[in-house]
N, C-alpha and C positions, 0 to 999 in steps of 0.2 A: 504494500500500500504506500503510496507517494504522497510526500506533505505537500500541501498546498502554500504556493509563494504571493506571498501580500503583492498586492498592485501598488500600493502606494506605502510609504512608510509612516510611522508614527509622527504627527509634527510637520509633515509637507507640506507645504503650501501651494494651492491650487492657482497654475498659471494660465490659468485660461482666462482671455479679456471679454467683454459683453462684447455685442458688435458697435456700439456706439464710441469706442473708446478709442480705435481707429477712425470713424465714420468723421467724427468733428474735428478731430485738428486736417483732416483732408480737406474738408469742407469749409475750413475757417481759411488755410492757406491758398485755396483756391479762391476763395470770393477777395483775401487781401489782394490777387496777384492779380484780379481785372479789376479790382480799383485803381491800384499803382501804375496798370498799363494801356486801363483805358481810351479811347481816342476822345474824349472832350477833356483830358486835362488841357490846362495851358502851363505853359512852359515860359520862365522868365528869362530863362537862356536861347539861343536860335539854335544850338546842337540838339541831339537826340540824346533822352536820358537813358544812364546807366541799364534802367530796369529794362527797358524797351531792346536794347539790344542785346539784354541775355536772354529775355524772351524767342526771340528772333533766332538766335543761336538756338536754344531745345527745341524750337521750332523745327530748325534745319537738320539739326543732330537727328530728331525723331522720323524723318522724310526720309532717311537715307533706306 
């Protein structure tokens, strides 16, 4: 007869996340990143900002 081996040990801590816990910082970092790169900002400078051309960049990076 064979002992039976615990699934889990005494004291473990359960690492399983809800689905929300992923769901909102995606969701919060997405809606920052069309605010910052929206087309009705205005711009006090005549260059293209920062955010605009790394956007542009995962843009291009993800096309390949």
């Amino acid at each position: 007869m064979s002992a039976r081996t615990p699934t889990r040990t005494p004291g473990a801590v359960d690492a399983r996340l809800p689905w929300w816990a992923l769901a909102l910082p995606v969701a919060a970092f997405a809606a920052l990143l069309l605010l910052a790169t929206g087309p009705g900002r205005t711009h006090a400078s005549g260059g293209e900002p920062a955010v605009g051309r790394i956007a542009q960049q995962i843009q291009h990076t993800l096309s390949r």
